[in-house]
N, C-alpha and C positions, 0 to 999 in steps of 0.2 A: 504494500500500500504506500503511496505518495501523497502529499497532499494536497496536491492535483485530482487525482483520485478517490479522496477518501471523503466519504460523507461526512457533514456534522456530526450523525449520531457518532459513530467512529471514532470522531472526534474526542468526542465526549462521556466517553468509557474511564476517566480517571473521575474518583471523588473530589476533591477537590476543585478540580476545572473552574466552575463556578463563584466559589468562595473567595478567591483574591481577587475576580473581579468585579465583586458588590463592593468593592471597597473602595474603588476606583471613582474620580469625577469623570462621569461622561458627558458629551456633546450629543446634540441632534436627537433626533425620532428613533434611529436606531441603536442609542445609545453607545457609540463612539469613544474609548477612553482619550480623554486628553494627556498627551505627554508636556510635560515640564523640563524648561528647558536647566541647563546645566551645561555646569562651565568644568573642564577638566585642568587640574593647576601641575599635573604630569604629562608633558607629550609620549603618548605611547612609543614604543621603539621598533615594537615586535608585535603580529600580528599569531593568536593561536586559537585552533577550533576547542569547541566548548569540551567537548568528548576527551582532548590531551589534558583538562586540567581535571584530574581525578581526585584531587584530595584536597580536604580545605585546610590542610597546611600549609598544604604551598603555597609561597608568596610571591603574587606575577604583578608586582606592583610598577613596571613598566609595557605591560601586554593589555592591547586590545584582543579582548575575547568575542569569538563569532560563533556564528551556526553553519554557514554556507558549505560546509560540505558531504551532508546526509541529511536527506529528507526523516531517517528515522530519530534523529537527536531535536530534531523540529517540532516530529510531534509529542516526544517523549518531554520538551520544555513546554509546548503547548498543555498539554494534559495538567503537569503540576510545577510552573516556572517555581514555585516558591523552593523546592527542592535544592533549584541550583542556586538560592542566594550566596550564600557561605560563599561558595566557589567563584560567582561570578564579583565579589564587593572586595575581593583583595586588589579588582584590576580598576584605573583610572576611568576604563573605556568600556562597554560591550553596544555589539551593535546586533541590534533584536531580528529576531526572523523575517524571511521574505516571504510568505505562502504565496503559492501563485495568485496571479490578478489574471488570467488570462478574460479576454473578452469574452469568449466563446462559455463561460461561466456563467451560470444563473446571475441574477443580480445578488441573491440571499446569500449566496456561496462568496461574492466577493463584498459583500456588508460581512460575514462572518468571517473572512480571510481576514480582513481589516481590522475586526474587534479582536483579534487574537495577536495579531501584529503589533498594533500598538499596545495592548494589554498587557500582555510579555514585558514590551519595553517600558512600560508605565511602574511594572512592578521590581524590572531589576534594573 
């Protein structure tokens, strides 16, 4: 499964799912989380996928942490971002998931790509 491919329900097989995002201020009709903006006072150096930082010992306090290179760590942050806090709050930077937007997409499918997009990033 891709997240191209995978339905909401799909989606939405982790408990949690839901719960860090009531917590969120959202925008609009579809309720939209707003992200806040933030200043980073470490230019990152090094760029590392979320999956290499295994332990919340480690201290990547010059690495921007991403997702871009498995659709399954995608959904695996989607389902319970809060999981990866610890791991992602030692770095300066993370840059939140892409689900696909493709057009050929329902419209609900890219209102729900979006709310998990930013939601993600709202929460870490």
């Amino acid at each position: 499964m891709t997240l191209a491919t995978a339905a909401p329900s799909q989606l939405l097989l982790g408990p949690d799912i839901w719960s860090w995002y009531f917590s969120l201020s959202t925008v609009g009709d579809e309720g939209i989380p707003i992200l806040r903006g933030s200043t980073i006072s470490v230019r990152p150096q090094t760029m590392t996928p979320l999956q290499n930082v295994r332990t919340t010992s480690l201290r990547i306090s010059d690495t921007l942490i991403h997702v871009y290179t498995n659709d399954k760590v995608n959904v695996r942050l989607a389902k319970n971002p809060l999981r990866y806090f610890d791991r992602v709050s030692t770095s300066p930077a993370f840059v939140s998931p892409d689900l696909s937007m493709y057009r050929i997409l329902p419209r609900s499918m890219r209102v729900f790509h979006t709310i998990v997009n930013r939601g993600v990033g709202a929460v870490l």
